[in-house]
C-alpha positions as YAML, in Angstrom:
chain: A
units: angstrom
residues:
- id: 1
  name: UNK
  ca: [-98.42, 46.65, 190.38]
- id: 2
  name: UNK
  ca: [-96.60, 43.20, 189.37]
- id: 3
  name: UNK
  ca: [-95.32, 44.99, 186.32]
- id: 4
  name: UNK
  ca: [-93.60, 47.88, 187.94]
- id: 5
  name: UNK
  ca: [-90.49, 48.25, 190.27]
- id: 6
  name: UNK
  ca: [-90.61, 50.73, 193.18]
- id: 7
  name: UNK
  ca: [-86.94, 51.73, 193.33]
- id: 8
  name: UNK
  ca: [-86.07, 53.58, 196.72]
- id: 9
  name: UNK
  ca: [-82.21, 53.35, 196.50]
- id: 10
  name: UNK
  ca: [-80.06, 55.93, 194.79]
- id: 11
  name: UNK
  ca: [-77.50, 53.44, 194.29]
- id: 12
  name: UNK
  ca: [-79.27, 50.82, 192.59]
- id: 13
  name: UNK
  ca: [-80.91, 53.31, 190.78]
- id: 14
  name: UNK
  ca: [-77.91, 54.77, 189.53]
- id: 15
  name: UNK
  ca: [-76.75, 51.19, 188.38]
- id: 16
  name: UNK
  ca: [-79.84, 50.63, 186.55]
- id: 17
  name: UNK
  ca: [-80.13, 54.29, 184.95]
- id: 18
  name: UNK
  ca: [-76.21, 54.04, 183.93]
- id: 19
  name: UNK
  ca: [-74.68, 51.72, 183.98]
- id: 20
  name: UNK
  ca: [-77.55, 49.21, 182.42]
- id: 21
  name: UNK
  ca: [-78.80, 51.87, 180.51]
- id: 22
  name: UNK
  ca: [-82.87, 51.38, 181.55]
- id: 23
  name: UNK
  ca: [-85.51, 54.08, 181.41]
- id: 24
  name: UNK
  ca: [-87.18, 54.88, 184.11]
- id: 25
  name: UNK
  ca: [-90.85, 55.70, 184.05]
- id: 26
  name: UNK
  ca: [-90.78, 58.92, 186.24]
- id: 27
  name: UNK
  ca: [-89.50, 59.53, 189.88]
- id: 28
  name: UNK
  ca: [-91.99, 60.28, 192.60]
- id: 29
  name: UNK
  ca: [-92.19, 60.93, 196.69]
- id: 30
  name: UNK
  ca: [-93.90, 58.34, 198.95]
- id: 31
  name: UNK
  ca: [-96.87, 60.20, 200.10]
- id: 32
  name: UNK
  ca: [-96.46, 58.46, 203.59]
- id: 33
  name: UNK
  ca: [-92.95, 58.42, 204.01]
- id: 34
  name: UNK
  ca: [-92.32, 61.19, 202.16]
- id: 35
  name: UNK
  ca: [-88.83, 58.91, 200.29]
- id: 36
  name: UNK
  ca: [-88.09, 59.47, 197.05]
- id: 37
  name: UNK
  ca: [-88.78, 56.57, 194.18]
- id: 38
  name: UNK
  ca: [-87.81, 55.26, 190.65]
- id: 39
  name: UNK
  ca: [-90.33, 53.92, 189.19]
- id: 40
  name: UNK
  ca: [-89.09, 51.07, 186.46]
- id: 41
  name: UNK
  ca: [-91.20, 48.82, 184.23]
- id: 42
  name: UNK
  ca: [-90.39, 45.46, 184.87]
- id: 43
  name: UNK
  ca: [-88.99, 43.79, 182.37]
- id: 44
  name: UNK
  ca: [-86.21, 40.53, 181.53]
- id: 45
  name: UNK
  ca: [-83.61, 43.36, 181.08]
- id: 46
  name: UNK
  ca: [-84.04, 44.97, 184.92]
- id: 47
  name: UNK
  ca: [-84.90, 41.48, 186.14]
- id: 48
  name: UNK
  ca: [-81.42, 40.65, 184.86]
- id: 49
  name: UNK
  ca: [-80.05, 43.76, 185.69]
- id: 50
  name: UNK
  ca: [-81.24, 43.21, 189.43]
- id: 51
  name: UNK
  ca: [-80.00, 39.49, 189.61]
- id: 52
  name: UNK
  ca: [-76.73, 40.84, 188.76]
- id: 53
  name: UNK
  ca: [-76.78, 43.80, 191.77]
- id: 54
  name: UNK
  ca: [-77.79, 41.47, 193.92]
- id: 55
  name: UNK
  ca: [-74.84, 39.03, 193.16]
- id: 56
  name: UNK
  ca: [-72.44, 42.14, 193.61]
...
């Protein structure tokens, strides 16, 4: 699941949806925990996109 990013925080997942402008693949729930996901392809662009959260 390399190429795929689990996203499990609104915030970040607002900044990648609006901000950045990247699709997301579909949201889901954890079937253990029950949290809600993002689920992003990984690509340079969210890789980028991350780097620059992070750096925040």
């Amino acid at each position: 699941m390399k190429n795929y990013f689990f996203c499990y925080d609104k915030r970040l997942r607002d900044f990648l949806r609006y901000e950045k402008n990247i699709d997301y693949i579909c949201e889901g729930r954890h079937l253990k925990t029950g949290m809600i996901f993002t689920l992003f392809e990984r690509t340079k662009k969210l890789n980028q996109a991350l780097e620059e959260y992070k750096n925040r």
